[in-house]
C-alpha positions, 0 to 999 in steps of 0.5 A: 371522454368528450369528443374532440378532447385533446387528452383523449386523442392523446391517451388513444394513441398511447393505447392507455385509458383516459381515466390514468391520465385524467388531471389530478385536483392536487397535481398532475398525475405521475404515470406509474413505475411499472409505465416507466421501466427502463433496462440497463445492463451492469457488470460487477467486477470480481473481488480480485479484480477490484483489489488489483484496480484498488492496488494499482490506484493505491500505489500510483497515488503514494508513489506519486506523493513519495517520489513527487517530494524527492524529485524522482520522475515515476515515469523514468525510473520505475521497474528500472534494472537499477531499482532490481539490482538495489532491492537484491542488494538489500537483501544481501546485506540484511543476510550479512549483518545477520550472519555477521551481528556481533561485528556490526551489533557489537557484544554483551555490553558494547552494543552499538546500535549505529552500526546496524542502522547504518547497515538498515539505512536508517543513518547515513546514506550507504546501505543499499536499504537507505530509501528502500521504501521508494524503490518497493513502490515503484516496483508496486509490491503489494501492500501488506508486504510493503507494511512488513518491510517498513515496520521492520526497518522502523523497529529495528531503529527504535531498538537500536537506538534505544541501546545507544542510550539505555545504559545512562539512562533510567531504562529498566533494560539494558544496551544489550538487550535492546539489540538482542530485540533488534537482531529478532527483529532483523530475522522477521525483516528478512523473512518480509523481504524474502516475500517481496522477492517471491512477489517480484519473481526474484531469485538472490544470488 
């Protein structure tokens, strides 16, 4: 180095050679990674402590579309006692119409598919099911068990309203048989919503 250079002083106080830090004919020289290295601390978060954040992100933002189109304040309404006693009362009357299928299903050729959508809340405004969906959000249940229930409400419509009109129609199935899928259908719903009770921590009376 020659005496008096700046980059000699510089590289001395550094306690770092002359030569690393010598002008490059191409560029100025990018002191090594190793010079550079910084440490920074990281948490990583559990797989069920990710799935509960994911969860939670989830039901806010669907709950906020679904509620937001029906004019339902989520801030007001959800865990309220009324969303309990609506669920409870679902499953009282999936319980029912199960037990009372020929009543409300009709038999053998007189199927009536209304009756039991009526009864699932897919017609008319009734059933304590009618619009079950939202309430099931607003209560965050968790969202395999929330598909369980939606499928089983949206298959049990299209059979019963197959039935209502497959008797005048080319359907190679019968009115009948349609409710006989509709009423397997109801069996795997109630079994769905039992899981949503256990998830909810409640018990039917």
């Amino acid at each position: 180095s020659v005496p008096g250079d700046p980059l000699a002083k510089r590289c001395q106080a550094w306690h770092l050679p002359a030569a690393a830090k010598a002008p490059s004919s191409v560029g100025p020289r990018v002191p090594a990674l190793s010079k550079l290295t910084c440490h920074t601390q990281t948490t990583t978060a559990s797989p069920l402590a990710r799935r509960a954040v994911l969860s939670s992100a989830t039901w806010h933002a669907a709950g906020a579309i679904v509620l937001g189109m029906s004019g339902v304040r989520p801030a007001v309404a959800a865990g309220s006692d009324a969303d309990t006693e609506r669920i409870l009362a679902g499953y009282s009357t999936l319980c029912d119409l199960i037990d009372n299928w020929g009543k409300y299903a009709g038999t053998g050729e007189e199927a009536n598919g209304d009756n039991v959508r009526r009864q699932v809340g897919t017609v008319g405004n009734k059933s304590p099911l009618f619009g079950i969906r939202k309430v099931l959000l607003r209560k965050q249940v968790d969202l395999d068990l929330f598909e369980a229930v939606d499928t089983g409400l949206t298959t049990i419509d299209a059979d019963a309203y197959s039935a209502i009109f497959a008797d005048s129609s080319t359907s190679p199935k019968r009115g009948y048989e349609y409710m006989k899928d509709a009423l397997k259908d109801t069996k795997k719903l109630k079994a769905s919503y039992e899981a949503v009770l256990d998830f909810l921590g409640l018990t039917p009376e």
